[in-house]
N, C-alpha and C positions, 0 to 999 in steps of 0.2 A: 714586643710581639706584633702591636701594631703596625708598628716602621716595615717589619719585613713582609708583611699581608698587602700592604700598599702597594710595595716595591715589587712585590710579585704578583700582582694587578696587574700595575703597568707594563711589566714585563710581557704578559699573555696579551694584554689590550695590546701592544705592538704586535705579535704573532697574529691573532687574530686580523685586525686592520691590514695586515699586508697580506692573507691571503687571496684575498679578491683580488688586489690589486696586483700579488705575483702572477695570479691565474691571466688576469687582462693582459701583463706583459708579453706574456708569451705572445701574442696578436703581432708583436712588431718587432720588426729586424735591431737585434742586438746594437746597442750608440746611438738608435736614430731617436727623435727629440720624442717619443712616443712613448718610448723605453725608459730614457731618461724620466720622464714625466712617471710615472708609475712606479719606479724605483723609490723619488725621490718624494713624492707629495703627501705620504705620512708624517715626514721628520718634523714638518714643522708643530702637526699636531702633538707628537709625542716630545719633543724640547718642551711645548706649553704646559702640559700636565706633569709630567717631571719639576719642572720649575715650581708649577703651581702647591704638585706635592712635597714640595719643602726639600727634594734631592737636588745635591751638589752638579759639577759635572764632572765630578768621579766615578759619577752613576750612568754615563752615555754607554761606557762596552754594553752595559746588562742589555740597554735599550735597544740598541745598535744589532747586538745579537739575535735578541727578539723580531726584531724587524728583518731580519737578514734569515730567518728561521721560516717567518711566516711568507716571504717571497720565494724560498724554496721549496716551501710546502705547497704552495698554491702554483707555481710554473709543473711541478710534479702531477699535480692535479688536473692540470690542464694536458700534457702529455697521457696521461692515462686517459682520459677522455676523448681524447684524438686518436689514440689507437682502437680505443675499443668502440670506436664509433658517437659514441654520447649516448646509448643507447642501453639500458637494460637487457640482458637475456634474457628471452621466455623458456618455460620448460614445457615442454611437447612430449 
């Protein structure tokens, strides 16, 4: 029970950790080194903790996906932001 609490830790800690960082990508033209950079600068932290949590690397899709989750969650976040201005509704 423990093994799958862990493993679904690091799962969310990947979704979480990438969405700021999906949020920032949005800032920059799709392939250019900015994007790339923001795409790619969790991975290394999440292979460490994976490793360090005693998973194989049979375990990178969960990872992989986590991270691929929380960069579309946060580029969504930033497009809604931008439409709606950044800005709360007041009610009058």
């Amino acid at each position: 029970m423990l093994y799958i609490s862990v493993l679904l830790g690091l799962v969310l800690f990947a979704i979480i950790i990438n969405l700021p960082l999906g949020y920032l990508r949005q800032n920059y033209e799709k392939f250019s080194f900015g994007w790339y950079f923001y795409v790619h600068i969790s991975i290394p932290l999440i292979i460490f903790l994976r490793i360090k949590s005693g998973f194989s690397w049979r375990f990178i899709p969960l990872t992989l996906v986590g991270a691929m989750v929380g960069q579309i969650l946060g580029g969504k976040i930033h497009k809604r932001r931008k439409v709606n201005g950044g800005q709360k509704k007041e009610n009058v």
